[in-house]
N, C-alpha and C positions, 0 to 999 in steps of 0.2 A: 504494500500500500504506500505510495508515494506522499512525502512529508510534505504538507500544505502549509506547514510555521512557515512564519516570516523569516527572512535572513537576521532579522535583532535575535527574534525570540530565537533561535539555534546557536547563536555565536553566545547570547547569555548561560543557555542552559550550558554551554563547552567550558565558558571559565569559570561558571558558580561550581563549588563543589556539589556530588550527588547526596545530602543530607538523610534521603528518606535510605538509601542504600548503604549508605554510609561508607561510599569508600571517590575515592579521586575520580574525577574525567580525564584522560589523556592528557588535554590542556592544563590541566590544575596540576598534572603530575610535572609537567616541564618547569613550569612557574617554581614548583618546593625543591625541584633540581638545580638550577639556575639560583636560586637563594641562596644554597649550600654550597654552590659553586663560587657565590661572593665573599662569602665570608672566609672564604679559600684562598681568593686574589687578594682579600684584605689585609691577610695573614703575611703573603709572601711581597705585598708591595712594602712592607715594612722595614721587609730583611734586603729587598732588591735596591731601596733607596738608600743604605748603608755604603759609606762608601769602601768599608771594609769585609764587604759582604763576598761570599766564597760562592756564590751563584754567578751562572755565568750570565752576558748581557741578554743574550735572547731572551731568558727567562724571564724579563722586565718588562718586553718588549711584548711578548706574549700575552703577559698580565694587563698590560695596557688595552690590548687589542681586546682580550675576552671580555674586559669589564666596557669596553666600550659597547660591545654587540647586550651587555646583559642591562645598559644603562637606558637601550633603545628597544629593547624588548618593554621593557617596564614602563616607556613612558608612552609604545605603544600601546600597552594592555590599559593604563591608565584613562587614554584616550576613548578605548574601546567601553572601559565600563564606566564613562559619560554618556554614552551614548547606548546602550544597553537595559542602563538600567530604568531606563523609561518602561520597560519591561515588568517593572515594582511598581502598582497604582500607587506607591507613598511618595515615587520620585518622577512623576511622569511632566514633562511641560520644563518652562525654562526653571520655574520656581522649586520644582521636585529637586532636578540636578542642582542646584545653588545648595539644597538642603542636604542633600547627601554628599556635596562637597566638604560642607565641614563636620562630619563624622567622624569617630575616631578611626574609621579605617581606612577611610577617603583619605583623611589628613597625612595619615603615616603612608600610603601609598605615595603620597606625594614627594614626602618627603625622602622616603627610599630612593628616588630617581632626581629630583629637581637639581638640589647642590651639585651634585659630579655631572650633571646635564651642566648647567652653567659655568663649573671651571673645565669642563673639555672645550665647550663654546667660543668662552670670553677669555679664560686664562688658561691656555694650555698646557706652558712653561711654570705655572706659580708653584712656588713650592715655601714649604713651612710649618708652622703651627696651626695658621687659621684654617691651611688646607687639609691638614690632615685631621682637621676637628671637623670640617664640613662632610669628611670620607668615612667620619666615625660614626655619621647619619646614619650609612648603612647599615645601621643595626636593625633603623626603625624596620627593615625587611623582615623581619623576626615575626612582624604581626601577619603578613602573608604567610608564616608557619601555622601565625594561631587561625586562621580563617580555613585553610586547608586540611591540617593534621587533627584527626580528633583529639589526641592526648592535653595538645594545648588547650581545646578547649574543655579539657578534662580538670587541669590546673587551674585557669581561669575560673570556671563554675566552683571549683572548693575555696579556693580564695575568697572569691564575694560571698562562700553559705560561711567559712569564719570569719567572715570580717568585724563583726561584734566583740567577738572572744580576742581576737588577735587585738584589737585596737586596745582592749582592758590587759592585757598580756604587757601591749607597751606601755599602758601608762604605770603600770608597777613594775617595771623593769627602771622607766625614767626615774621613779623616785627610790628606788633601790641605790642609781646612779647618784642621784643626788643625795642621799644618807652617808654614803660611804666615802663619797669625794667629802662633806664634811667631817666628817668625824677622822679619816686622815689628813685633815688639815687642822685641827684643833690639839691632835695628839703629834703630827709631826712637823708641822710649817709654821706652829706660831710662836714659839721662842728654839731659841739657836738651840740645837743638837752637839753639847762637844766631841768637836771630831769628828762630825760629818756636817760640815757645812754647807754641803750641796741642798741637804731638806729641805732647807724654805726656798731654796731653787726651784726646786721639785713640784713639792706643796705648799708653798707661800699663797698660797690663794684657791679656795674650790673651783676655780677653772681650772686651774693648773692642776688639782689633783684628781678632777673627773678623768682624766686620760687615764690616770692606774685606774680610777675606779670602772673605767670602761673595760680595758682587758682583762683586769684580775674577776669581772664578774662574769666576762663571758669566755672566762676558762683559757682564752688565748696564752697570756703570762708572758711577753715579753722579755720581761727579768728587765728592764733598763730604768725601769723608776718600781723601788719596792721600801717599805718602813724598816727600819732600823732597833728602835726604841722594841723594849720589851709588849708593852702597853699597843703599841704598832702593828707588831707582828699578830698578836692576840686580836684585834681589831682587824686585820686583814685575814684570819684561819676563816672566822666567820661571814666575815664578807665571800670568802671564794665558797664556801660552803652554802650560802645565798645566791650564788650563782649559778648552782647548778638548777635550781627552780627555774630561771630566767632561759634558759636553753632547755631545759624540758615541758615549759609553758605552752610557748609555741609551737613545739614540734608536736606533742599531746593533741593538741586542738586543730592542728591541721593533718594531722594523720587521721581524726574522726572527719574530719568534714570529707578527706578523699573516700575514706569507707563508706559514708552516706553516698556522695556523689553518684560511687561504682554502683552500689546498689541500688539507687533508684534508674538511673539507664539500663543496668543489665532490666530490671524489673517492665521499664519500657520497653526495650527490643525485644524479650517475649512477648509482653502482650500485641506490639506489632507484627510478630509470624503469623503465616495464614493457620489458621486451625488453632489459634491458640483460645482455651477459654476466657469467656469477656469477665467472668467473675471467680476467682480464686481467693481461698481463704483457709483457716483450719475447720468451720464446718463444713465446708463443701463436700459433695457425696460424690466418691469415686468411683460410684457404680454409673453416672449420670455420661462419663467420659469413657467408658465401657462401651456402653450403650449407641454414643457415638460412632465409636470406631466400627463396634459390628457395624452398625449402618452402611 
């Protein structure tokens, strides 16, 4: 039976991922190749811009070439899903595409391609800091993983179900930070230490001592700034022993939100199988599914 879509509606459904199937179109698969393939080029223009770099010249030359074909891909497909997504009644007419322009996925699309579109353009030759902060855009491409890959949006959806928990998780972590940067500032920064005179270096001030109280509570340890004073050390056992709550808070709470997550999708893609029943429970009667199948 010959497809009567429109050429939009066929080039949309090519680059939206397949959701209700849940896996890539061709298209979408090139696009999360091509991503990975960036972050590839990113890696090795870093090493290739060294001028004491053991990479020979092609290899630069190469990297220039493939991120150029990957910079016009993307600002082709950009183009394409302006023009597509009139396809969505929420974006159709000039006012739809205005709207779905500034979207967070429109946005980072954009941004994935715009910058190294403009210094290939405008500045070819530039080279530096500000260029190599404009090439560090290419991260925002990460979100064309998250629109493609389920997993991303596996991470994402657990994220926003703790975001409640996680946000109480930091505010008693901050003042954990700030209890402990006090109190090693009162026991070690505020009169001179004989014979270590560096202390009130250190912790002369609760800014200056939130930096230990930032490592020693998340178990990092450093060792370049630590108490000396008996009363110190005793006051830091405790602190790193408070620290361990602070890394088990978070990871606790976002380890239940993946568990919920898993389990209400797996719970949805059965009941999306054909033949699946529409009501399941612990009284359901399994003779009723018996029955069925004879049939």
């Amino acid at each position: 039976m010959p497809d009567t879509r429109s050429l939009r509606a066929r080039i949309h459904e090519a680059i939206e991922p397949d959701e209700r199937r849940h896996r890539l179109t061709w298209v979408s698969g090139v696009l999360v190749t091509l991503v990975l393939v960036s972050f590839l080029t990113l890696a090795l223009e870093t090493e290739t811009a060294r001028a004491d770099s053991g990479l020979p010249a092609w290899v630069g030359v190469l990297v220039g070439q493939v991120n150029t074909v990957i910079v016009a891909v993307f600002a082709a497909e950009y183009l394409l899903r302006l023009w597509v997504v009139g396809e969505n009644p929420r974006y159709r007419g000039v006012a739809g595409r205005l709207r779905y322009m500034v979207t967070p996925l429109a946005l980072a699309d954009l941004a994935a391609f715009l910058p190294e579109l403009i210094i290939g353009l405008f500045f070819p030759h530039a080279s530096g800091g500000m260029v190599a902060a404009l090439r560090a855009l290419r991260l925002f491409r990460l979100f064309k993983l998250a629109r493609y890959v389920p997993a991303f949006g596996i991470v994402g959806a657990a994220v926003r179900r703790a975001g409640p928990p996680l946000l109480a998780s930091l505010a008693v972590a901050a003042v954990q930070v700030y209890v402990a940067a006090l109190i090693l500032y009162f026991v070690e920064g505020v009169q001179p230490i004989p014979g270590h005179p560096e202390q009130q270096e250190r912790f002369g001030s609760v800014i200056r001592a939130m930096w230990w109280a930032v490592v020693t509570l998340t178990t990092v340890g450093y060792g370049d700034v630590y108490p000396v004073t008996p009363l110190g050390r005793f006051a830091a056992a405790l602190v790193a022993l408070a620290g361990i709550g602070i890394v088990a808070m978070p990871t606790g709470i976002l380890a239940s939100a993946f568990a919920e997550e898993f389990r209400e999708r797996h719970e949805r893609k059965a009941r999306e199988k054909p033949g699946a029943p529409s009501h399941a429970g612990p009284d359901a009667d399994p003779s009723a599914d018996e029955d069925v199948r004879a049939e």
